[in-house]
N, CA, C and O atoms as a GROMACS GRO file, in nm:
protein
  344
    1UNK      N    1   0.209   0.183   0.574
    1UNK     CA    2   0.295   0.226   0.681
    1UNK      C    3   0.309   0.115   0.784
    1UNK      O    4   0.420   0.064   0.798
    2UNK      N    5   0.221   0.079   0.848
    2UNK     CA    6   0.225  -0.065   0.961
    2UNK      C    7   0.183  -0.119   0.873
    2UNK      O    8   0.134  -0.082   0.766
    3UNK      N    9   0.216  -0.281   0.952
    3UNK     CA   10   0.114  -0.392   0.919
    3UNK      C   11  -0.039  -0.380   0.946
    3UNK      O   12  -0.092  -0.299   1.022
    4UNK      N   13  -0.097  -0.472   0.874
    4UNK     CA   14  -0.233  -0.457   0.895
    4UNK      C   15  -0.284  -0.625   0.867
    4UNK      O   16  -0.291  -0.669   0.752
    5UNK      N   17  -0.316  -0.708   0.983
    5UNK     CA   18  -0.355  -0.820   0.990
    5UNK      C   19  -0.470  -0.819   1.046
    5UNK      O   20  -0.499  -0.734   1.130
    6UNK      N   21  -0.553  -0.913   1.006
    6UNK     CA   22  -0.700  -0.955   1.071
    6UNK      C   23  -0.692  -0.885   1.195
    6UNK      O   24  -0.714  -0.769   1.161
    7UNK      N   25  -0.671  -0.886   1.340
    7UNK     CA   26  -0.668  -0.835   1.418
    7UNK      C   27  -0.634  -0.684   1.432
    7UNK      O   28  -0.644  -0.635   1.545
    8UNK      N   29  -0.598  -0.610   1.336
    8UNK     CA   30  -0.632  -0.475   1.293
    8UNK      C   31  -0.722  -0.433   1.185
    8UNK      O   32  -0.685  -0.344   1.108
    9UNK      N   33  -0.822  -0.482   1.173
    9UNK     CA   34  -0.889  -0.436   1.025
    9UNK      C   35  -0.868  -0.467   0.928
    9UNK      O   36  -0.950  -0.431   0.843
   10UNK      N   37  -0.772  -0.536   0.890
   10UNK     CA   38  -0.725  -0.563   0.798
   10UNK      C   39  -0.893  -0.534   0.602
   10UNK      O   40  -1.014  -0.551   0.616
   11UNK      N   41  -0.844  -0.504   0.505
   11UNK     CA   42  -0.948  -0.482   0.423
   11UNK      C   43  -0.984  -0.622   0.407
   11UNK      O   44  -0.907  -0.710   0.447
   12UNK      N   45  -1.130  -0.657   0.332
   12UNK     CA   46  -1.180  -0.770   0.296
   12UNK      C   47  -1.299  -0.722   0.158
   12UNK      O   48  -1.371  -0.623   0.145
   13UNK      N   49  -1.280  -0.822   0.087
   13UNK     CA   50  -1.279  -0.747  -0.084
   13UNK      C   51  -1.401  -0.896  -0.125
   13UNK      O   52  -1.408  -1.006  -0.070
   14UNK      N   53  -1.475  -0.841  -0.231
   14UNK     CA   54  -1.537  -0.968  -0.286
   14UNK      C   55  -1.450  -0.951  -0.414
   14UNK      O   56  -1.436  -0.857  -0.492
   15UNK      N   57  -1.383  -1.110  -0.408
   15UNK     CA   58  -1.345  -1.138  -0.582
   15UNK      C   59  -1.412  -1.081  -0.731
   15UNK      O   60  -1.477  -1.168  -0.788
   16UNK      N   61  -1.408  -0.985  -0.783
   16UNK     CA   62  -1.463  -0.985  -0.918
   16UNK      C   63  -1.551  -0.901  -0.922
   16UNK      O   64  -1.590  -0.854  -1.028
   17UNK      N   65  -1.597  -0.865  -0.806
   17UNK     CA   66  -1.711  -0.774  -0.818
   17UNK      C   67  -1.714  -0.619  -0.891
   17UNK      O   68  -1.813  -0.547  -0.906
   18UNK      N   69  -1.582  -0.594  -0.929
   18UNK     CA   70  -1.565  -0.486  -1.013
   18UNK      C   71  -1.613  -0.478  -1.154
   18UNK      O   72  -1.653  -0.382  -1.220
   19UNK      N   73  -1.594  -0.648  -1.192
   19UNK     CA   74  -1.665  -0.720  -1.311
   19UNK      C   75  -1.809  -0.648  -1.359
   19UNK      O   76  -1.821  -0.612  -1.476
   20UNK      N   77  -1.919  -0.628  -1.263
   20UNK     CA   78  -2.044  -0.620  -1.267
   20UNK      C   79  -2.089  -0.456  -1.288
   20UNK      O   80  -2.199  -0.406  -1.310
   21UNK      N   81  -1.940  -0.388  -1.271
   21UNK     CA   82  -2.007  -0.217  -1.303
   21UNK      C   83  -2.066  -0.136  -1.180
   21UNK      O   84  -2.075  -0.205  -1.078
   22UNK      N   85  -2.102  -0.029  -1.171
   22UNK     CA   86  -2.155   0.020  -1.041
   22UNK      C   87  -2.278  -0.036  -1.009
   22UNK      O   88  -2.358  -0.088  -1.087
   23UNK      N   89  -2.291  -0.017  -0.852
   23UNK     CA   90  -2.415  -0.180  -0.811
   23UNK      C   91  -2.510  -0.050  -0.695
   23UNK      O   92  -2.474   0.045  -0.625
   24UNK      N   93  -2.635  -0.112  -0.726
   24UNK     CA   94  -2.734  -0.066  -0.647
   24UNK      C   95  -2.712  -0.139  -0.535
   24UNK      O   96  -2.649  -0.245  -0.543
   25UNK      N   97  -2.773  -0.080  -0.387
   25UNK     CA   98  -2.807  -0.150  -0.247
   25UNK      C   99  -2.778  -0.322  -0.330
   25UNK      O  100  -2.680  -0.396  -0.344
   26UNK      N  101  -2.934  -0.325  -0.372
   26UNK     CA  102  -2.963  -0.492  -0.427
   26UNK      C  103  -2.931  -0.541  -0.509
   26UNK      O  104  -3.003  -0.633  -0.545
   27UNK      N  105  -2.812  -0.516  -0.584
   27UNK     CA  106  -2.680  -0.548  -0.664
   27UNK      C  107  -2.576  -0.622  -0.572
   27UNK      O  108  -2.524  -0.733  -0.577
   28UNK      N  109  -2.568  -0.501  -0.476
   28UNK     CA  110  -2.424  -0.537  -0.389
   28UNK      C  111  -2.507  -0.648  -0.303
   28UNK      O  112  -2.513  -0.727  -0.397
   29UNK      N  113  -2.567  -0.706  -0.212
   29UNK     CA  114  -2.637  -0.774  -0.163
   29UNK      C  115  -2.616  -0.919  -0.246
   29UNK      O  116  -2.598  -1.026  -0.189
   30UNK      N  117  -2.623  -0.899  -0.405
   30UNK     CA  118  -2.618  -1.008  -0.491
   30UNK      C  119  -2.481  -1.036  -0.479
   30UNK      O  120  -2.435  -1.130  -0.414
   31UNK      N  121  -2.433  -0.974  -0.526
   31UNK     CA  122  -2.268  -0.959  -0.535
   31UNK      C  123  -2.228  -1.078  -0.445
   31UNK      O  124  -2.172  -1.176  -0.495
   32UNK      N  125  -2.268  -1.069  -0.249
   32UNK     CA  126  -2.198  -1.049  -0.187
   32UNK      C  127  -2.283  -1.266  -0.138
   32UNK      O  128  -2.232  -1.367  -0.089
   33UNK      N  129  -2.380  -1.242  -0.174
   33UNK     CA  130  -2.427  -1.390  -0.126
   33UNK      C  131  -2.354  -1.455  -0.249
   33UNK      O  132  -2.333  -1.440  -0.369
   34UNK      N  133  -2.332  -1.532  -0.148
   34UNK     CA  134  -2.268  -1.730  -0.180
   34UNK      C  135  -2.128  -1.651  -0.246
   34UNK      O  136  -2.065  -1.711  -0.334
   35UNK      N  137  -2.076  -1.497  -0.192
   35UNK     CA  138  -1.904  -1.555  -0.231
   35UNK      C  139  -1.904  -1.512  -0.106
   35UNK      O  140  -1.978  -1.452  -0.027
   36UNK      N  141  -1.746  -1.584  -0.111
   36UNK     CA  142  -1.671  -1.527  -0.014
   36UNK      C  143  -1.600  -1.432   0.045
   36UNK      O  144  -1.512  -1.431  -0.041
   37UNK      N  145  -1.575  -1.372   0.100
   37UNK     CA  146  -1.519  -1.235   0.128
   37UNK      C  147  -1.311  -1.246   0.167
   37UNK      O  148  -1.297  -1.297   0.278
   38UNK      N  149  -1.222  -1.224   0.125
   38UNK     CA  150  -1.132  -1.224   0.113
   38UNK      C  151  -1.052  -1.138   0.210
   38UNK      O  152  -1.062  -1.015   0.218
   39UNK      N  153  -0.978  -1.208   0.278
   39UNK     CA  154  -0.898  -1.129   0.360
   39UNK      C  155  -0.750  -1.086   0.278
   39UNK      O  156  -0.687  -1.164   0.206
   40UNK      N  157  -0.714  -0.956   0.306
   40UNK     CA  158  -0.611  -0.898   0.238
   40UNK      C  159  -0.537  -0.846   0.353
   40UNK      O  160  -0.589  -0.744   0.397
   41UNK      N  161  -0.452  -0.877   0.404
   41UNK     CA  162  -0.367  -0.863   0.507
   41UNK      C  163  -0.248  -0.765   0.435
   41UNK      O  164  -0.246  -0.759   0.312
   42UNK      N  165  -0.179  -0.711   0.491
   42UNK     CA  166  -0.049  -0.609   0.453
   42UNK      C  167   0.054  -0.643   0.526
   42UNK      O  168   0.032  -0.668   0.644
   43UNK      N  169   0.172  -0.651   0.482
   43UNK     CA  170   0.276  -0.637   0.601
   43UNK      C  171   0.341  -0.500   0.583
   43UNK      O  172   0.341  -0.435   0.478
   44UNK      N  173   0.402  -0.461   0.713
   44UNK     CA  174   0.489  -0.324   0.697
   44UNK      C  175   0.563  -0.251   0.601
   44UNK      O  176   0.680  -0.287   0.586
   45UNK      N  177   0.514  -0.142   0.525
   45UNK     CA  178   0.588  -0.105   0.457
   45UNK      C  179   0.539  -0.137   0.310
   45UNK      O  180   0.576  -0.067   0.216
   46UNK      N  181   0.451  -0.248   0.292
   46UNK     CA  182   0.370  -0.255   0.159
   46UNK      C  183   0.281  -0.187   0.138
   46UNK      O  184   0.245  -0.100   0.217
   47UNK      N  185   0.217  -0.212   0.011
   47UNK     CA  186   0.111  -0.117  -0.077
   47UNK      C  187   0.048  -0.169  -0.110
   47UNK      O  188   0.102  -0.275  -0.143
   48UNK      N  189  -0.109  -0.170  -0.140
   48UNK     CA  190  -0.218  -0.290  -0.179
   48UNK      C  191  -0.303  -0.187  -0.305
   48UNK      O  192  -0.364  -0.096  -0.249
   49UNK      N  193  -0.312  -0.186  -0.401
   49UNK     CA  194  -0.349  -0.168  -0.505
   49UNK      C  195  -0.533  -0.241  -0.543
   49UNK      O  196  -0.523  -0.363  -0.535
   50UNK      N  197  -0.613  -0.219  -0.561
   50UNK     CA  198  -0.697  -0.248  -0.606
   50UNK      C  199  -0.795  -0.177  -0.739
   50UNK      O  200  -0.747  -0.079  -0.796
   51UNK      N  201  -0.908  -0.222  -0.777
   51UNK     CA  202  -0.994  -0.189  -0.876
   51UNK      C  203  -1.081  -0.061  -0.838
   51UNK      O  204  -1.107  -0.039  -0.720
   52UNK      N  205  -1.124   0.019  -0.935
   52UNK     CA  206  -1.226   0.075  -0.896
   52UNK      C  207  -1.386   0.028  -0.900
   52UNK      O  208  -1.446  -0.008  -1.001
   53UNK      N  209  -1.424   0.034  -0.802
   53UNK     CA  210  -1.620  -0.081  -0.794
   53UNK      C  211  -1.568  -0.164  -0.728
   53UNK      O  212  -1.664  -0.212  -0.667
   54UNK      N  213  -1.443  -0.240  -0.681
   54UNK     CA  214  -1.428  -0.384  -0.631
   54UNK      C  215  -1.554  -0.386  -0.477
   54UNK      O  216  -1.497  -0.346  -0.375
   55UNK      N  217  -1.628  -0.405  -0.467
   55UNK     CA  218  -1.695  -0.410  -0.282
   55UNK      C  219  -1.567  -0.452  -0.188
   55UNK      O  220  -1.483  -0.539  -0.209
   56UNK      N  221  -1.580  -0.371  -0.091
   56UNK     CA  222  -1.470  -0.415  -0.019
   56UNK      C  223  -1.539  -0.338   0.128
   56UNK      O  224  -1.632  -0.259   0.108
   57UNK      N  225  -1.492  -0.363   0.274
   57UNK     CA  226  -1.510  -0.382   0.371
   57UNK      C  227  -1.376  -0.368   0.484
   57UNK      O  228  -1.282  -0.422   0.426
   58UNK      N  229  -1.351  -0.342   0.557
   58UNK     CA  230  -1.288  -0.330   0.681
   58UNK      C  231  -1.360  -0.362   0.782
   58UNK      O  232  -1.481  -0.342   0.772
   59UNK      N  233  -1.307  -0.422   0.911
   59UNK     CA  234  -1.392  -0.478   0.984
   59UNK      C  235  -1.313  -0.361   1.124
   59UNK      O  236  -1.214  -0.293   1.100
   60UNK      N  237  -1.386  -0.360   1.266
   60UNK     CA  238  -1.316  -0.250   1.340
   60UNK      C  239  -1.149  -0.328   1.419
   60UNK      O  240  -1.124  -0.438   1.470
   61UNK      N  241  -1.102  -0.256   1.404
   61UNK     CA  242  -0.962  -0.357   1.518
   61UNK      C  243  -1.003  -0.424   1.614
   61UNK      O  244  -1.103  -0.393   1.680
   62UNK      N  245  -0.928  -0.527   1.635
   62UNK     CA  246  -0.985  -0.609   1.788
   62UNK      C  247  -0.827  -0.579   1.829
   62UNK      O  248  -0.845  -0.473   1.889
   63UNK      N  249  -0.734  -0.594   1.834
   63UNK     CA  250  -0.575  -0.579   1.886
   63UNK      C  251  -0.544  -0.413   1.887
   63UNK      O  252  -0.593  -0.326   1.815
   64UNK      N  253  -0.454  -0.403   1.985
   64UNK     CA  254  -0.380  -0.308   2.029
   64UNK      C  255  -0.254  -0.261   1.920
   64UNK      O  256  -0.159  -0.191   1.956
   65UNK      N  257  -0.267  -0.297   1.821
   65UNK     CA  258  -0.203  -0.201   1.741
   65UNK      C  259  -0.184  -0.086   1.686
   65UNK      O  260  -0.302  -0.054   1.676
   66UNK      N  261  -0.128  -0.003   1.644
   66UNK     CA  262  -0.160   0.121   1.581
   66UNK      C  263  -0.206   0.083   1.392
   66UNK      O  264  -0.118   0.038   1.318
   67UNK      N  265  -0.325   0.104   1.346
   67UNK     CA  266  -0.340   0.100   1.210
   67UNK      C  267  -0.358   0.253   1.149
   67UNK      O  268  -0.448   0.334   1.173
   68UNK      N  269  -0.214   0.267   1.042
   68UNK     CA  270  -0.203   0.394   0.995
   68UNK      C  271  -0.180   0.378   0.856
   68UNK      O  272  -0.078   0.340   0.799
   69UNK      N  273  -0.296   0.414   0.807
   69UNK     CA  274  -0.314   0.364   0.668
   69UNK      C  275  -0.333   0.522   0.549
   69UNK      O  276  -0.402   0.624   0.554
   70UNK      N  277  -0.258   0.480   0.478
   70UNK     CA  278  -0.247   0.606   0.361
   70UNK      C  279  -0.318   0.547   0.254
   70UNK      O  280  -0.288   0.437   0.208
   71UNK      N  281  -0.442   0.640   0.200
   71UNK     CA  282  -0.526   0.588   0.098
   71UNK      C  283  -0.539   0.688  -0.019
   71UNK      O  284  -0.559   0.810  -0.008
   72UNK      N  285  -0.526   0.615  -0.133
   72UNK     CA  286  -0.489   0.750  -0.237
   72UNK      C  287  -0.575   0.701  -0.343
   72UNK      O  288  -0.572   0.582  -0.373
   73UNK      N  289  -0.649   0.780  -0.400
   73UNK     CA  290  -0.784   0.775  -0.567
   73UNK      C  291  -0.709   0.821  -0.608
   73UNK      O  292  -0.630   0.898  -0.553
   74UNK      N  293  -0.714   0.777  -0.748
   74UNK     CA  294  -0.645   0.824  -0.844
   74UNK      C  295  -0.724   0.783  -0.961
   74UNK      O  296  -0.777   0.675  -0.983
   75UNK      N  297  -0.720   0.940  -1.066
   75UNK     CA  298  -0.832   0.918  -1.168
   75UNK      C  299  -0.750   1.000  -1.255
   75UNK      O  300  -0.631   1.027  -1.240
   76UNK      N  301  -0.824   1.035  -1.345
   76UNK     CA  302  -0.770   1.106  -1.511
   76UNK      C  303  -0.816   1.244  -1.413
   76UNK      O  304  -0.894   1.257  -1.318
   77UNK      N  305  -0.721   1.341  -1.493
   77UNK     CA  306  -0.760   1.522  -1.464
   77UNK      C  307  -0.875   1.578  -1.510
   77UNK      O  308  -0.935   1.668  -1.451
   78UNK      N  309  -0.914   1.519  -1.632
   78UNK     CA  310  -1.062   1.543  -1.699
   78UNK      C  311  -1.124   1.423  -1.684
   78UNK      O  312  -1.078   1.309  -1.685
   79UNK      N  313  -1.244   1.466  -1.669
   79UNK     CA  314  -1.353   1.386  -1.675
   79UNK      C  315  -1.424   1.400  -1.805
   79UNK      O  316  -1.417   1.501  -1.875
   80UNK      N  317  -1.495   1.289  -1.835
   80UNK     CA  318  -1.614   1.286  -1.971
   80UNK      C  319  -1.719   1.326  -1.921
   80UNK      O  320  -1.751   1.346  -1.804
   81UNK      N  321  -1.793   1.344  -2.052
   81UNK     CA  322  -1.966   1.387  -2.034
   81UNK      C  323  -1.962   1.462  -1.941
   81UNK      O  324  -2.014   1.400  -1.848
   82UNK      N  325  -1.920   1.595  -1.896
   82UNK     CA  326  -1.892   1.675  -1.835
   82UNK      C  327  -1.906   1.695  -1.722
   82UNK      O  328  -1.931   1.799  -1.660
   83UNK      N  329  -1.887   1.570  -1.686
   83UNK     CA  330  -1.856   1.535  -1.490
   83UNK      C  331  -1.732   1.602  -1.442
   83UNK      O  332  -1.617   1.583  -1.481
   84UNK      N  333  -1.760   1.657  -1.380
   84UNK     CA  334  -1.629   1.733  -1.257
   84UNK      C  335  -1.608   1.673  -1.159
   84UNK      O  336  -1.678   1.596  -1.093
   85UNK      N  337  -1.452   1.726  -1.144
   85UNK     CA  338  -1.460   1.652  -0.974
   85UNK      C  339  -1.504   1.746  -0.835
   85UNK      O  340  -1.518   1.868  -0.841
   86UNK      N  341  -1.517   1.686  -0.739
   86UNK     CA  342  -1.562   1.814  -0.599
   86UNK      C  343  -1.488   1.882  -0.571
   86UNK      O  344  -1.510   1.966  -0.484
   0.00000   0.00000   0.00000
């Protein structure tokens, strides 16, 4: 809906980390030393798509903008091994 630049929160993602599967505390900790953390900026009116597991982060706004962000999961209707959803 708005933009969303560094000075609004903008998200910040580690490269690849979806690679590694679901991560304990001291997984993600590994994950997260010696990379870098990625800024993903939006402009108005775009859509940002990502992985499921990717680590990712928002930081709080420092600017006077409005950040109005629509966030949508999206999974299969059934689940395996007889996991439900909530």
């Amino acid at each position: 809906m708005d933009a969303c630049g560094p000075e609004d929160g903008a998200l910040k993602v580690i490269p690849g980390s979806h690679l590694n599967g679901r991560l304990d505390e001291d997984d993600k900790a590994l994950a997260k030393a010696g990379t870098e953390a990625v800024l993903c900026p939006v402009a108005q009116g775009a859509g940002m798509a990502m992985r499921p597991l990717l680590l990712h982060a928002s930081s709080k706004a420092t600017g006077s903008s409005r950040r109005r962000v629509l966030h949508f999961l999206f999974g299969p209707p059934a689940l395996p091994f007889g996991l439900e959803w909530a």
